[in-house]
Steps between C-alpha positions, in 0.01 A plus 500: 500500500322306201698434166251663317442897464190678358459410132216505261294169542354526117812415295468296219575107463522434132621122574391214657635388786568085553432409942810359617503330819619695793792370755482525888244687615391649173323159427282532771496865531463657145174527311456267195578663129258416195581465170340899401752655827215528740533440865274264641286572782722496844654665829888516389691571827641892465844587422728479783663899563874433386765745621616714261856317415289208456269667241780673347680147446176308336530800277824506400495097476172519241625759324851301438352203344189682332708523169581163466121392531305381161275785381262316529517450861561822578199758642327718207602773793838409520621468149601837497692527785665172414677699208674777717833493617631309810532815724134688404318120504484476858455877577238577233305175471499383890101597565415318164743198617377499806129541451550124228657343784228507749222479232651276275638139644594368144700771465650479821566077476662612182733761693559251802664250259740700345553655792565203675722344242708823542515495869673103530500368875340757651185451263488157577494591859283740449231281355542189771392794745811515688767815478877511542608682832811644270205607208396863442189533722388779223560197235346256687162700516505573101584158414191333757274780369539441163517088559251517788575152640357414818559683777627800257303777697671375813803573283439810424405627868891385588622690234297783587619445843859458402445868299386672813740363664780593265332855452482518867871443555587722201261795680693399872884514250411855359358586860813398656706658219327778560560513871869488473518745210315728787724393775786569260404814427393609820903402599618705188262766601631495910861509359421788255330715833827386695692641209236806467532523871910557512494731225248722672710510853838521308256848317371585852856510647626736152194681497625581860863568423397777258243699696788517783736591180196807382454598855874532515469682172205736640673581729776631314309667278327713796842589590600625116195666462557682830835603388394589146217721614788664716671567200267564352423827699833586530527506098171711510661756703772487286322527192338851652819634567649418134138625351552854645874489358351355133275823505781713575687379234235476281432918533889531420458271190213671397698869538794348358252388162368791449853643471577276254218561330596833461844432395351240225279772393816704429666215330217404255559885401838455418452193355198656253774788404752242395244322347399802287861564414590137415233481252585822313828330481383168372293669254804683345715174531180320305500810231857436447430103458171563242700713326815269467287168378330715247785643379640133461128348325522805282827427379421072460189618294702736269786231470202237452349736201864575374567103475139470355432186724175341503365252801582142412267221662779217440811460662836383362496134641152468299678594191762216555221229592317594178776480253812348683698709272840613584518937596767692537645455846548789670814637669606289760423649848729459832380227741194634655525218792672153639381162477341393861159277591403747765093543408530844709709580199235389248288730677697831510575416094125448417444832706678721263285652247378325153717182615485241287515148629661192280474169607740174405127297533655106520817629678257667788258240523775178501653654765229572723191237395671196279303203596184679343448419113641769269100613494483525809805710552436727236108552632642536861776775434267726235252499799767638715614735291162655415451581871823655473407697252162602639665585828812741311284545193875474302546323160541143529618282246594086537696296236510107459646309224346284267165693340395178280524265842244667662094481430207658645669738672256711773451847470717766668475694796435880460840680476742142412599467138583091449767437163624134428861497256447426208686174328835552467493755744540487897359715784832614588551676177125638466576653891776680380350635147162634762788689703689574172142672372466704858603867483798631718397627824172269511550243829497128378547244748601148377439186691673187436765351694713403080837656573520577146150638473614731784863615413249535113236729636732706739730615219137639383455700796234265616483393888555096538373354796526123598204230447449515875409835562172455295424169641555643885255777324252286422524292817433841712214606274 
């Protein structure tokens, strides 16, 4: 095919151009240059159709030594594609480069000699017309186009030759390739049916095996069903002969209800009567009852006038939190129970009526939560407590010591009275002045598991239970 592809004919030449003498054939063959770049008068012999390796070569080998040209001597066309990079020179520019070459021989004497210098032997070869049997045939052609020494088109026409050639062998390599990759898998493909082949007969002969195995099996069956439709009518004729015995019984059940029917109907009488007389009883039983409880809230109201007692709204452990004063003690009751850290004994206690409940607060809360901060311990057993006093709704009141320690302390729950000892004074001895300021007969149970605060409290006629119990207590809750 020609160097050259379509191109616009009308681009610019803003420099003159100097004739150089042509080499080869190009002295002979090429038109004549004048001084203004026009072509003088003349039949130029055609460009000779280069394969495309060949084309793509001349390209490549322009566009390589088209930067290192003077400006000067460089096409108006191809100054711009001059300045792009190595790999978009030969790809964008080649109609541009190729269109100077055949139009331009300045420009391509120019090329030839650098290209030549670059080239070495095989230039020099190259230019006396001959080429190297070991040289590039593709390289041979670019170099003798772009020198064009005698003989050069002759030069090109082998390496064209040489091309086909090569591009015929490549076509008969792949064909070949191509052949045995169909042979090969025309093998793989008889081995795979061979395979396919045994795995279908070895099916066949199963396939087989279990239709003699389900005709075996049919025929079984046949001879089940036949013997389950004999049973079959032998349980029908049984089931007619018990039907006519369940409607026998049935009429004597039904006689025998109604019977007892009757006899219930006599019963619920009896049962109405007693009734009747039961309640008249109950009724004088409840007279007697009315009539003993308001005998007994007749007398408590006449005592309570008598005494002249008024309702109080404060209780006596509030008096002793508001003034820590000493009162007189009261008599000293008998033990009203033993020490023990059974929490189903905290219960029963708390279940008397108007119990009161005093706790040791640091003994309780060392023993069962000590690696929290004092804080913390306090906050965690008051928050136990008031759900122990919601669920009992009993008095509940928790000492600590040390009042001017402690800071910002949080509010109460309903129903738990907090008191801190004051300085100089210790929880054990404010326990025992609350159960000292209790009246006899009033249930006050004492938790703390102090010996002395215990032996203290019991000669007070308070109960002392063990540090334990509460904490179990609060661990159920």
């Amino acid at each position: 095919m020609p160097l050259t592809e379509p191109h616009d004919d009308n681009l610019p030449q803003e420099e003159q151009v100097v004739a150089v003498p042509a080499t080869g054939e190009d002295a002979t063959d090429a038109p004549a240059v004048t001084d203004s770049g026009s072509v003088e008068p003349g039949q130029p012999e055609p460009e000779p159709s280069l394969p495309e390796p060949v084309r793509q070569r001349i390209i490549s080998l322009t566009a390589a030594v088209l930067p290192g040209l003077p400006a000067d001597e460089v096409p108006v066309p191809l100054r711009r594609v001059a300045k792009f990079a190595p790999n978009r020179r030969a790809r964008l520019g080649a109609p541009m480069i190729a269109a100077q070459l055949a139009a331009d021989p300045l420009f391509r004497q120019r090329v030839t000699a650098r290209v030549l210098t670059d080239a070495g032997d095989l230039g020099t070869a190259v230019v006396e017309g001959t080429a190297p049997a070991a040289a590039d045939p593709v390289e041979v052609a670019a170099l003798a186009y772009l020198a064009r020494p005698r003989g050069w088109r002759e030069l090109i026409d082998a390496s064209g030759a040489a091309v086909r050639a090569e591009a015929d062998t490549a076509v008969v390599a792949e064909l070949v390739r191509q052949a045995e990759q169909r042979a090969t898998r025309a093998d793989h493909d008889r081995a795979v049916a061979r395979v396919e082949a045994d795995k279908l007969r070895d099916e066949l002969a199963r396939v087989r095996e279990e239709l003699g195995q389900l005709r075996e099996e049919a025929r079984q069956l046949a001879r089940t069903l036949r013997e389950s439709q004999a049973r079959e009518r032998r349980a029908n004729e049984l089931l007619a002969t018990e039907r006519g015995r369940a409607t026998r019984a049935a009429a004597d059940a039904d006689a025998e209800l109604r019977r007892a029917r009757a006899r219930l109907a006599e019963a619920e009488a009896a049962a109405g009567a007693a009734r009747s007389s039961a309640k008249e009883a109950r009724s004088v039983d409840d007279a007697r009852l009315w009539l003993l409880l308001e005998t007994i809230g007749q007398a408590a109201l006449g005592l309570r006038r008598e005494l002249a007692l008024d309702p109080v709204d404060r209780l006596p452990a509030d008096f002793v939190a508001d003034s820590f004063a000493d009162s007189p003690g009261a008599t000293a009751a008998a033990a009203r129970a033993q020490d023990t850290d059974d929490p189903a004994r905290l219960d029963q206690l708390l279940a008397l009526p108007r119990a009161h409940l005093v706790v040791d607060g640091y003994n309780v809360t060392k023993r069962g939560f000590g690696e929290m901060s004092l804080e913390q311990q306090r906050k965690r057993l008051v928050t136990g407590l008031g759900g122990i006093a919601a669920q009992t709704g009993d008095e509940v009141t928790v000492v600590f010591d040390g009042a001017e320690r402690v800071h910002g302390l949080p509010p109460a729950p309903r129903g738990v009275r907090v008191l801190f000892s004051r300085k100089g004074e210790t929880a054990d001895e404010l326990i025992r002045r609350l159960v000292r300021a209790e009246p006899p007969g009033r249930p006050v149970v004492v938790v703390s598991s102090d010996r002395e605060v215990a032996d203290g409290v019991r000669r007070h006629g308070a109960y002392p239970l063990g540090a334990d119990s509460l904490v179990r207590r609060l661990s159920r809750s």
